[in-house]
N, C-alpha and C positions, 0 to 999 in steps of 0.2 A: 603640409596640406591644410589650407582651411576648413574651418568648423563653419556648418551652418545651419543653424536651428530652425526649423520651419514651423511655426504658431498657429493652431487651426483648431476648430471647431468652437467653444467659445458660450455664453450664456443667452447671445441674442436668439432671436426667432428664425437667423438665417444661420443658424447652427449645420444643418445639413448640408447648405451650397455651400459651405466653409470646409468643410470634410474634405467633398469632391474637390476643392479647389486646392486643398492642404495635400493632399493624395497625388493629384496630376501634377506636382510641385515637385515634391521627392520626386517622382516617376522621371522625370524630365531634368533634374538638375544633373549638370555635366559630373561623370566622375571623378573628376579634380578635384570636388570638395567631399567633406566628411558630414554627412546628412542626420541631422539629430533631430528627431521629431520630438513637439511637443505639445501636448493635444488637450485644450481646456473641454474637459465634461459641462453638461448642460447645469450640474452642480455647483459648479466653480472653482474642482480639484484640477488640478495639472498631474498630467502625466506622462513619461518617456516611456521606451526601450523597443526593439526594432520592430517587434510584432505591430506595432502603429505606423509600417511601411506600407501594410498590409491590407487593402479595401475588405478585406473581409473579415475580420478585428470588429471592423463598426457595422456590416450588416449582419452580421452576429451576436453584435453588441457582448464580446469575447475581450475581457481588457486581464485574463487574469495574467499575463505575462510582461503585463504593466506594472510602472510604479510610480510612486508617488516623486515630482520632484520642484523644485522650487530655486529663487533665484536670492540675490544679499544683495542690498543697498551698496551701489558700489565696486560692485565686484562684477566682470562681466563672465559669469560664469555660472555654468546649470550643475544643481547640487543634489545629489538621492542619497540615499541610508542605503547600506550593501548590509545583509547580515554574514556577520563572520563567525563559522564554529571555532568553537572555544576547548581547549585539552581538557584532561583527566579533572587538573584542579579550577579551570578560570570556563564560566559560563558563555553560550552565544553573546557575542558584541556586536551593535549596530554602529560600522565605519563611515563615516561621512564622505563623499567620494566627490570630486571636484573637475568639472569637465570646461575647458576655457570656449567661449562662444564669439566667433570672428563677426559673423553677423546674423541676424535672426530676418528673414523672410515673414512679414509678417500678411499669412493669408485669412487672419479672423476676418469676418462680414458683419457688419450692422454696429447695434448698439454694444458697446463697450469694447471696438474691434476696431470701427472705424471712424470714432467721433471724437480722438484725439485721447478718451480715458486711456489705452492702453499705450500710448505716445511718448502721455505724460510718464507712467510706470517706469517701460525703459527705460528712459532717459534717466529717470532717478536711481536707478541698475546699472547706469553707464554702459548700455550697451547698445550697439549700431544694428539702424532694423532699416528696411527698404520702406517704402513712401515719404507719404508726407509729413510735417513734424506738427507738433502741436495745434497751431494755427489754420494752417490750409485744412485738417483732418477736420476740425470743428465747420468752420465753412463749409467743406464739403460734402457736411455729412446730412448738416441744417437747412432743409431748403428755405425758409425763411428766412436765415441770414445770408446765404447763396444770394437768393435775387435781392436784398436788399447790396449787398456787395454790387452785385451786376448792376443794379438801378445807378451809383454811386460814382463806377465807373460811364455811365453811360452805352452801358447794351443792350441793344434791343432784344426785346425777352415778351411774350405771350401777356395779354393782358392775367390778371391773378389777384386773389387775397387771400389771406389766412385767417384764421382764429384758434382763439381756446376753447378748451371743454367748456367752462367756465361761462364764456359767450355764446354757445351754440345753448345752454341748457337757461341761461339768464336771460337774454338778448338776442333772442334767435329772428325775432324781425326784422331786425337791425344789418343780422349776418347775411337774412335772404336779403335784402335789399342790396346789398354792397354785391352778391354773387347775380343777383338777375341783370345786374349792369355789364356782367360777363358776356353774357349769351350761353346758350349752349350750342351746341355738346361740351361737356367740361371733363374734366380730370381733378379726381378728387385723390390725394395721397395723404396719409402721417407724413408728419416733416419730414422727420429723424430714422427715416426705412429707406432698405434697399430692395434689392432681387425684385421687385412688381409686388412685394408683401404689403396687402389692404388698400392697394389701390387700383377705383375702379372710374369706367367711363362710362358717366351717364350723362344722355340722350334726352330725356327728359325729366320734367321736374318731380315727380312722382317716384323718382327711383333717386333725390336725392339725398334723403331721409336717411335711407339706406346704406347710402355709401358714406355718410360721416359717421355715423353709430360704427361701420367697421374702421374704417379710417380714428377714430377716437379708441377702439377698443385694442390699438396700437401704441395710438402716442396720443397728448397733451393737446399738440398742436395740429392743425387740417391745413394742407394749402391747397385752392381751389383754382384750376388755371383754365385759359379755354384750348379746349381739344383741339388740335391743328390734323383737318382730314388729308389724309393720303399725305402721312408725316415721311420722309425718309431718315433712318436715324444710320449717323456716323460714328462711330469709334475711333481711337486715337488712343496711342499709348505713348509718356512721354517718361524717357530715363536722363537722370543727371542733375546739375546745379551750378548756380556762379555763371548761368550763359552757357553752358558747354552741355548740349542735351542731343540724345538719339531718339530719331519717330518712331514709332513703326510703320508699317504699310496701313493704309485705311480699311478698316473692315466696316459693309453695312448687314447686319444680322437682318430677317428675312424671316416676316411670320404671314398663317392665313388668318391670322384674327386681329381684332383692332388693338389688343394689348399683347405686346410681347413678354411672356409669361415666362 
């Protein structure tokens, strides 16, 4: 039977959709496999053991059935300290316990989950995780390298610019002038976010102040696109590699507000 480790929750901001997503993973994965959760705190500790099956472990915030566990350079395999009693003459012993990991589902979200940091990690763990590898994860995490990729290729993509903190706080004439050539309505995001975290659609120029102070109070970087009314947005999931890939069916998600939240 395979081992499969499931990677969820994590340091970003989207630590919570990561949960939910790490949760409905286990819940869902076919019983053929051997389901090993392993669930990064908002701290930065990693932790196993089955009570992390369990959605309400985390609305509880109930980990004491947990334990601490960690991985070795090279080794594809999740390791904890088991404490062992110890007889009349030889004291408790902590045994190092060694669980081999076939592949690791990787459902962390955002910063250090999905922008190639934790990619890089496994792979230097030698161990086999689901998406994308280093390269695409970075792309796709960075909208500001995203569209300049897109640009590069030649796809057509929303008018847009970026900046840094750095330029919005030094050079802010400079940044409105390059965004009023946008138009509004616009979309203001952090690069480097997911889940609709600190970004907003503003309508007018009065409310744009505002939306880069939160969009900054995220990330480094801002990208400024113009809002496309009555958007329909498509989804697609693609599995495989080397040419040899499965779709899924198209879903289009469906909100009453202008940001899908």
């Amino acid at each position: 039977m395979k081992t499969i480790g499931v990677l969820f929750g994590g340091k970003s901001v989207e630590h919570e959709v990561s949960v939910i997503t790490g949760v409905q993973v286990m819940e869902n994965l076919s019983k053929d496999y051997c389901v090993v959760p392993i669930y990064v705190k908002k701290d930065g500790q990693w932790l196993g053991g089955e009570s992390l099956k369990d959605f309400k472990s985390f609305k509880n915030q109930d980990f004491s059935q947990a334990y601490p566990v960690y991985f070795k350079a090279g080794i594809p395999s999740l390791f904890h300290l088991q404490r062992q009693k110890g007889g009349l003459l030889k004291g408790d012993q902590l045994v190092e316990e060694e669980r081999k990991i076939d592949c690791i589902i990787n459902a962390l979200h955002g910063t250090n989950g999905e922008d190639g940091s934790m990619q890089g990690l496994l792979e230097q763990w030698s161990v086999a995780y689901t998406g994308c590898q280093v390269p695409g994860s970075v792309l796709g995490m960075d909208k500001v390298l995203m569209k300049e990729r897109f640009s590069h290729c030649g796809i057509q993509q929303v008018a847009y610019t970026w900046f840094k903190a750095r330029d919005w706080k030094e050079n802010r004439d400079q940044v409105m002038e390059k965004i009023e050539k946008i138009g509004y309505p616009l979309m203001v995001k952090p690069s480097t976010l997911g889940s609709s975290i600190g970004i907003s659609k503003v309508k007018e120029e009065k409310d744009l102040e505002a939306a880069v102070d939160l969009a900054l109070s995220y990330d480094k970087k801002v990208v400024i696109e113009h809002a496309v009314d009555h958007l329909r947005e498509l989804n697609i999931s693609v599995l495989g590699a080397n040419g040899a890939y499965d779709l899924s069916p198209i879903e289009e998600p469906k909100s009453l507000n202008d940001l899908l939240t």
